[in-house]
C-alpha positions as CSV (number, residue, x, y, z in Angstrom):
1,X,-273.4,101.6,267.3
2,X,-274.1,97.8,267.0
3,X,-273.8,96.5,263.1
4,X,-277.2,96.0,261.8
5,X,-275.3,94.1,258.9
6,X,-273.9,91.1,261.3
7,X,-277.7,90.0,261.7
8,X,-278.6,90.6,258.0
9,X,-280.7,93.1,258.3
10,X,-280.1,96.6,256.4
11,X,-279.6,99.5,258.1
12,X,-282.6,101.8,258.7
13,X,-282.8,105.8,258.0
14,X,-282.0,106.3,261.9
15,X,-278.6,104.0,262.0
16,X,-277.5,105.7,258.3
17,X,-277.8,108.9,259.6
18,X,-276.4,108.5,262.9
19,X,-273.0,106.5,261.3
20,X,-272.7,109.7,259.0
21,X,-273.3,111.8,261.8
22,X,-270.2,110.0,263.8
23,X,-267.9,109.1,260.9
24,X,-268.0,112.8,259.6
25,X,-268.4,114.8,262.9
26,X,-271.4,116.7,261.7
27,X,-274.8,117.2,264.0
28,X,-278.1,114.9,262.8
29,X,-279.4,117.9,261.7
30,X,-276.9,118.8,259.5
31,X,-277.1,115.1,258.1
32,X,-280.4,115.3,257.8
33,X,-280.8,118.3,255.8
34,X,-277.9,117.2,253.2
35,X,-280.2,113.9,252.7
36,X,-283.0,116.1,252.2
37,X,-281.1,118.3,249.8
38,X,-279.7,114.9,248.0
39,X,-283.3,113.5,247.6
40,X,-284.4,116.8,246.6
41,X,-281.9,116.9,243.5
42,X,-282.2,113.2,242.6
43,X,-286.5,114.0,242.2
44,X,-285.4,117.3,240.1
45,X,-282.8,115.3,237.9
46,X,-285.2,112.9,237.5
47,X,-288.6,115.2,236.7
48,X,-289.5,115.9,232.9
49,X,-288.2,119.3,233.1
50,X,-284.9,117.6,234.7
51,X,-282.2,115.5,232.5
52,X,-283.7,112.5,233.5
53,X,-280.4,111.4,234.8
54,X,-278.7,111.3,237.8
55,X,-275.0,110.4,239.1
56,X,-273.7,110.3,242.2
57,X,-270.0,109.8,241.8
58,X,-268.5,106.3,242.0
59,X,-271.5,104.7,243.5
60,X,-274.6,104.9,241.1
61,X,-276.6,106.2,237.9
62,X,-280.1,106.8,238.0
63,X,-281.9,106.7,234.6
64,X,-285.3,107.4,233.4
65,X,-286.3,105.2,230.6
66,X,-289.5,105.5,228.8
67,X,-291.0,102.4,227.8
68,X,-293.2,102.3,224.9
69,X,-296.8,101.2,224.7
70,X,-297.3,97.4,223.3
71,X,-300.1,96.2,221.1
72,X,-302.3,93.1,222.5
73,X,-301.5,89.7,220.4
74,X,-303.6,86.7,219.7
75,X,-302.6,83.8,218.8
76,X,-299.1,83.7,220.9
77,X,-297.2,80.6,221.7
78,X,-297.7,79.7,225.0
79,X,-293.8,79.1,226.8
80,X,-295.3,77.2,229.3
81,X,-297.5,74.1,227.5
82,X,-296.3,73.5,224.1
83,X,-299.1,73.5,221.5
84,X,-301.2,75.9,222.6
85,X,-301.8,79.5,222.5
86,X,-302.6,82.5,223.9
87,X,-303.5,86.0,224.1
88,X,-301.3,88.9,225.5
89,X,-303.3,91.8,226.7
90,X,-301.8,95.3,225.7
91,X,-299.5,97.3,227.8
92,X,-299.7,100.8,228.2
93,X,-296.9,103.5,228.0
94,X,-294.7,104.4,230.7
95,X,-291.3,105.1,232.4
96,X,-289.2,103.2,234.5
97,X,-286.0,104.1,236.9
98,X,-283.1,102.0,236.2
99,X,-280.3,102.0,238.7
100,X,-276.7,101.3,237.5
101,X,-273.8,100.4,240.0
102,X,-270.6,102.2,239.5
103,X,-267.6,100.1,239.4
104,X,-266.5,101.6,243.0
105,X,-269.8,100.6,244.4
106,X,-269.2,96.5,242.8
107,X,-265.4,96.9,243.9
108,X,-267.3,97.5,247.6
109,X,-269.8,94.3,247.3
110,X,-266.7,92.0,246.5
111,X,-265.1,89.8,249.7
112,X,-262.3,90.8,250.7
């Protein structure tokens, strides 16, 4: 299998399942159906019945985070011409995913 990272490009669901499928002598479709189950218990962790957290060990944390809503201003500074003002609309409620690297997944993205 040629090394999609050597051009730059990231490797697509195909070239991730067949490297699994070599490096840990399973068949596609058993690779396949443990993804499957994996993304099937990340959307459960992460539903409002769910903890609304996720780990998978040494690599990442996934975290819902509900963001409240914020009132429009008048009357703001503007940052980018000093002197004037402006007007913020409002922003409604809602949640965002945060993703958090473990420290074995940074010790990975360092050279060396």
């Amino acid at each position: 299998m040629a090394d999609a990272t050597s051009k730059g490009k990231p490797l697509s669901k195909t070239e991730i399942i067949a490297a699994i499928t070599e490096k840990a002598n399973l068949s596609k479709q058993e690779v396949t159906a443990v993804l499957d189950a994996l993304n099937d218990v990340i959307r459960e962790s992460l539903a409002s019945a769910g903890p609304g957290v996720f780990s998978l060990p040494g690599l990442l944390k996934i975290e819902k985070k509900h963001v409240p809503a914020k009132p429009a201003r008048t009357g703001v500074p503007n940052p980018f011409k000093p002197g004037e003002t402006m007007d913020v609309p409002a922003k409604p409620a809602s949640t965002k995913v945060k993703l958090v690297a473990l420290k074995n997944l940074k010790d990975m993205a360092q050279p060396g």
